[in-house]
C-alpha positions in Angstrom: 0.0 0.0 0.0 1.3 3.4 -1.5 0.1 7.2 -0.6 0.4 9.1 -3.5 0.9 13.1 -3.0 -2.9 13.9 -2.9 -3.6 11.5 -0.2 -5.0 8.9 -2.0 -3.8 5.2 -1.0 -3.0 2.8 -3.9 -3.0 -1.2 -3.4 0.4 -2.3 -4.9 0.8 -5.7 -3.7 4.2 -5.4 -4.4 4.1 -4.2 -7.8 4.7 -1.1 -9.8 1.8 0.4 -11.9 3.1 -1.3 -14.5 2.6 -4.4 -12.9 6.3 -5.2 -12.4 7.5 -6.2 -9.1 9.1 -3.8 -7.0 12.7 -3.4 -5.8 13.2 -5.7 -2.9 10.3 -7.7 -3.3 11.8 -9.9 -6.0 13.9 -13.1 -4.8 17.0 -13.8 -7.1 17.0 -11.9 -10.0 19.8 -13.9 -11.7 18.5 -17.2 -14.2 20.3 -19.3 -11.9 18.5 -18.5 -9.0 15.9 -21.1 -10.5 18.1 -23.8 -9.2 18.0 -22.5 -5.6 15.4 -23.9 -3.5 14.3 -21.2 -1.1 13.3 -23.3 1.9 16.8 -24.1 2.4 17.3 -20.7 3.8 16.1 -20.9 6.6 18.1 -24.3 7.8 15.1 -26.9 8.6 17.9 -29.2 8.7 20.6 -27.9 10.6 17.6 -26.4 13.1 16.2 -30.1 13.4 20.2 -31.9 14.0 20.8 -28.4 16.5 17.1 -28.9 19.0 17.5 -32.8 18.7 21.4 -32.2 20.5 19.6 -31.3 23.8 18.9 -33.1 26.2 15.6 -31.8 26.8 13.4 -28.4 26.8 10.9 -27.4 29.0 10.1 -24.2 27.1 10.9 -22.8 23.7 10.5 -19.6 22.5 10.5 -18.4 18.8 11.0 -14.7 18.0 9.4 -14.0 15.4 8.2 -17.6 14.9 6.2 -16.7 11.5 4.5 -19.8 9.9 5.5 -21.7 13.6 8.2 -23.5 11.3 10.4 -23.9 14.0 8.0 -24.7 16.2 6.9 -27.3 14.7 10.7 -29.1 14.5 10.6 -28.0 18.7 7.5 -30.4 19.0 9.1 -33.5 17.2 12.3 -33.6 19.1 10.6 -32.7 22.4 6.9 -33.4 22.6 6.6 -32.4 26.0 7.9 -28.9 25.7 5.7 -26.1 26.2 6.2 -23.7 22.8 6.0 -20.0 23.4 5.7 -17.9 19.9 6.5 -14.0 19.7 5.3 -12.4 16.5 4.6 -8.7 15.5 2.7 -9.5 12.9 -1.0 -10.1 13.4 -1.6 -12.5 10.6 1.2 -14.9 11.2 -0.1 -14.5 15.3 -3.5 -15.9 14.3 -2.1 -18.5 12.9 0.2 -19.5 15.8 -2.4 -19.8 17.8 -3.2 -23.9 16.7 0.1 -24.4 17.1 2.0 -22.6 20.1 0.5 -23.0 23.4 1.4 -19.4 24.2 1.3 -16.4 21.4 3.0 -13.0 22.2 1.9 -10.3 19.5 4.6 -7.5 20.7 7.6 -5.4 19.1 10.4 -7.5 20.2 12.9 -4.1 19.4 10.5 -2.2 22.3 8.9 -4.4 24.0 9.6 -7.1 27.2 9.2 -10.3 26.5 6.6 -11.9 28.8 8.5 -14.2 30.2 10.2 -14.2 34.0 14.0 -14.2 34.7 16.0 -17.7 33.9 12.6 -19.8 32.7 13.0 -20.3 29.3 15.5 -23.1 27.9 16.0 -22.9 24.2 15.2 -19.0 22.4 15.2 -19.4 18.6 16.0 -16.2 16.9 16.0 -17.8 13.1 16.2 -15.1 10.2 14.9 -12.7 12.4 17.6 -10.4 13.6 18.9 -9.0 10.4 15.7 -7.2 10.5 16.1 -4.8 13.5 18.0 -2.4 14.5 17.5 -2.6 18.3 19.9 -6.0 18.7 21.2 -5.1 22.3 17.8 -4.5 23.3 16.6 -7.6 21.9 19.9 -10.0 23.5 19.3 -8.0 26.5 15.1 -9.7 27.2 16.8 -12.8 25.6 19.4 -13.6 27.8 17.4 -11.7 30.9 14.7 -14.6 30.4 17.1 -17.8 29.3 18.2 -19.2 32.3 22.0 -20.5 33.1 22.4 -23.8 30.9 19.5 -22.5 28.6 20.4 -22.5 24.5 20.3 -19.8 22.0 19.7 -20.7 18.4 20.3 -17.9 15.7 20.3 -18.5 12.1 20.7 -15.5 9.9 22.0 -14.5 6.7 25.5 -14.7 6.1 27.2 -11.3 4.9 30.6 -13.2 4.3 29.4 -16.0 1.8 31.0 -17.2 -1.1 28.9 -15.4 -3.5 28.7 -11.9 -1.6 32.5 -12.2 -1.7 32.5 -12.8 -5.4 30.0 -10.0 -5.8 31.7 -7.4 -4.2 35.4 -8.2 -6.3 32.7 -6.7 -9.1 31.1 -3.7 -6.4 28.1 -5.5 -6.8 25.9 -5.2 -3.6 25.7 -8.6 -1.3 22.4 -9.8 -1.8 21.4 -10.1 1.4 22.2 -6.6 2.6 20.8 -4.1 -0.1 19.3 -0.7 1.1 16.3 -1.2 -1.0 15.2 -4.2 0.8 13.7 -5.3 5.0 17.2 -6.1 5.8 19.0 -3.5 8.4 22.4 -5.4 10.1 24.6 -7.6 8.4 26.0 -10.7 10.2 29.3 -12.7 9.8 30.3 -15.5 11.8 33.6 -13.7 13.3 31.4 -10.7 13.9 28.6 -12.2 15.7 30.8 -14.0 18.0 32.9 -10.8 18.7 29.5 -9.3 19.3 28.2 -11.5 21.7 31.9 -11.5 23.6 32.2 -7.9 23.9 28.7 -7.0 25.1 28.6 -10.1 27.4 31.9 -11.3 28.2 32.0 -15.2 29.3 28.0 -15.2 29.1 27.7 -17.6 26.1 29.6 -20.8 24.4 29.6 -21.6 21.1 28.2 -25.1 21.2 27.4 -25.9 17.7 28.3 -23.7 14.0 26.5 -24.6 10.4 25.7 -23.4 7.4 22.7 -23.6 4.7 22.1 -22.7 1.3 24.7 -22.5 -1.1 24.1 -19.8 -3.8 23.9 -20.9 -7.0 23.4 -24.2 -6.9 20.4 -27.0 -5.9 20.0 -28.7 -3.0 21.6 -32.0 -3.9 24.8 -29.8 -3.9 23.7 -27.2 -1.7 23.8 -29.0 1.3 26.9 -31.0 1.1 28.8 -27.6 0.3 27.4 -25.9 3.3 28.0 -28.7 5.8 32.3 -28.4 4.4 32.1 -24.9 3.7 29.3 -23.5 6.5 31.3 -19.8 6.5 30.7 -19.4 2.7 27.0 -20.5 3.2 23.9 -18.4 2.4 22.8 -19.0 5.8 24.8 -19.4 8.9 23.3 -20.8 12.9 24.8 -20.7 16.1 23.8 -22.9 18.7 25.0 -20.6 22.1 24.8 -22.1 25.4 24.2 -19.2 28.3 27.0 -20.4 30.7 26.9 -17.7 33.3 24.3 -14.7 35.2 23.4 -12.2 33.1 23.5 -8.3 34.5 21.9 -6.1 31.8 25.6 -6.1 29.8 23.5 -5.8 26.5 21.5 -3.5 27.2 24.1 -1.0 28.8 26.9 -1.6 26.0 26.1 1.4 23.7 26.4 3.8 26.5 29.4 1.8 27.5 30.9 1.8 24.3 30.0 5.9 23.6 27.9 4.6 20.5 26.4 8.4 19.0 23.2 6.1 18.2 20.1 6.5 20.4 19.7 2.8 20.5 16.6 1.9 23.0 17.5 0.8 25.9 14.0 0.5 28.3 13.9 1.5 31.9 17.4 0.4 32.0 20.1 3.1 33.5 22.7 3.7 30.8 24.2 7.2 31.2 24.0 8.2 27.6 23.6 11.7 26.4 20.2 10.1 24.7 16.7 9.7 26.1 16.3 6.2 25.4 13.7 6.0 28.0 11.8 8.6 26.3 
C-alpha cells in the first residue's frame, strides 16, 4: 500500500503500476537462481540436528516464529515442551495460535518479553535479527529470560558467503544486505561471536556452528557444500549455550561503548547523552 501526493492510498501488492515487481520484493533476479530452492534458507535441517542435540526443553520460545516453522521441528524432538511464539505481525499471530500454546503479538525491538528471569530453555531467533536495528535491546530480554544452561539458536543471513565475496570483487551489492530491501544489520560469523563477547563477556559458548544454502546451486549440492564450507554459506546458525548470570551487559553496551546512536534501551540506567527512555 502506496500514498500518492494527494492523499489517495494505492494497493500495490508489491508491484509497480506497470505491474512489475518492485525493488526488494523480488527473490534472485539472476537465471540461476531457478536452481535454488528457497526453503533451504532458513536451515530446517541444521535447526532439526541443533534442537534434537539437547537433552531436553521445557520451554521454547521463537522470536518472530512466522508460519511456527520452528516450532513445529521444537515439537518432534521434544513433545513435551511447552512452545511459546513472539510475533509482530498479526496475521502470522492468528495463525500460531493452533500451534503454540502461548502467542505473544509484541515489538520484540521495544517491548519485554513476557517471560520471568532464567525460565526459558531454548530461544530461537532464526532469520529474524537482520531485520532490526535494536539487537542489544533484543539479546538484553533474551538472555534476561534464558536461564544459566539455557540454549540460544540464531540463524541469519551470512554477509561473508562465497557469492557476496564474489560480488563485491565486481562492487556488486551482497544480496542479502541491499538498502532497497527489509534487511538492516549484516552478520558474519567472526562478527557475531565478537559481538556477543564484547557485550557479554563469558555469558555464552559456542556449542554448535552450520551453514545452509549455497548460492547458486540446488539442493543436492547445496547442502553438502554448506556442511564443508558453513562460513561461505547463504545462511549461517549458532547454537549458544548461556554459561553464566546475566546483569543487563546488553542493554548498557552502547552507553558503555559511547555509540552516538540512540539505540533503546527501556527502563534500564545507561548514562548516555540520549533519552532512550523517552
Amino acid at each position: 500500500m502506496t500514498i500518492g501526493c494527494g492523499g489517495e492510498v494505492r494497493v500495490t501488492d508489491g508491484n509497480s503500476p506497470e505491474g512489475k515487481p518492485l525493488l526488494g520484493v523480488m527473490g534472485g533476479e539472476h537465471p540461476l537462481a531457478a536452481l535454488v530452492d528457497y526453503a533451504e534458507t532458513y536451515g530446517p535441517g541444521v535447526i532439526e540436528r541443533f534442537v534434537r542435540s539437547l537433552p531436553s526443553v521445557n520451554q521454547a520460545v521463537d522470536l518472530g516464529a512466522g508460519s511456527g516453522r520452528d516450532l513445529q521441528i521444537v515439537r518432534k524432538a521434544h513433545p513435551a515442551s511447552r512452545l511459546l511464539a513472539v510475533e509482530g505481525g498479526r496475521r502470522y499471530a492468528e495463525g500460531l495460535r493452533a500451534l503454540a500454546d502461548e502467542v505473544h503479538l509484541l515489538d520484540i525491538e521495544r517491548d519485554l518479553l513476557p517471560f520471568e528471569m532464567e525460565t526459558v530453555d531454548l530461544v530461537i531467533c532464526n532469520q529474524i535479527l537482520e531485520h532490526v536495528k535494536e539487537v542489544f535491546w533484543i539479546f538484553h530480554e533474551i538472555s534476561r529470560t534464558l536461564r544459566v544452561g539455557g540454549h540460544l539458536l540464531v540463524g541469519v543471513p551470512n554477509v561473508a558467503s562465497l557469492h557476496n565475496r564474489l560480488l563485491l570483487l565486481f562492487g556488486v551489492q551482497p544480496t542479502q544486505h541491499k538498502l532497497c530491501s527489509a534487511h538492516v544489520r549484516p552478520f558474519s560469523r567472526r562478527d557475531t561471536l565478537r559481538f556477543l563477547e564484547a557485550c557479554f563477556p563469558g555469558g555464552y559458548l559456542l556449542e554448535k556452528f552450520s551453514g545452509a544454502q549455497f548460492y547458486p546451486f540446488p539442493v543436492s549440492l547445496a547442502r553438502p557444500l554448506a556442511r564443508v564450507f558453513p562460513t561461505c554459506a547463504f545462511s549461517i546458525f549458532f547454537l549458544l549455550r548461556k554459561v553464566r548470570p546475566y546483569r543487563d551487559e546488553f542493554a548498557t553496551y552502547p552507553s558503555r561503548a559511547g555509540f552516538e546512536t540512540n539505540f533503546w534501551a527501556g527502563n534500564v540506567t545507561t548514562g548516555t547523552q540520549y533519552e532512550s527512555g523517552s
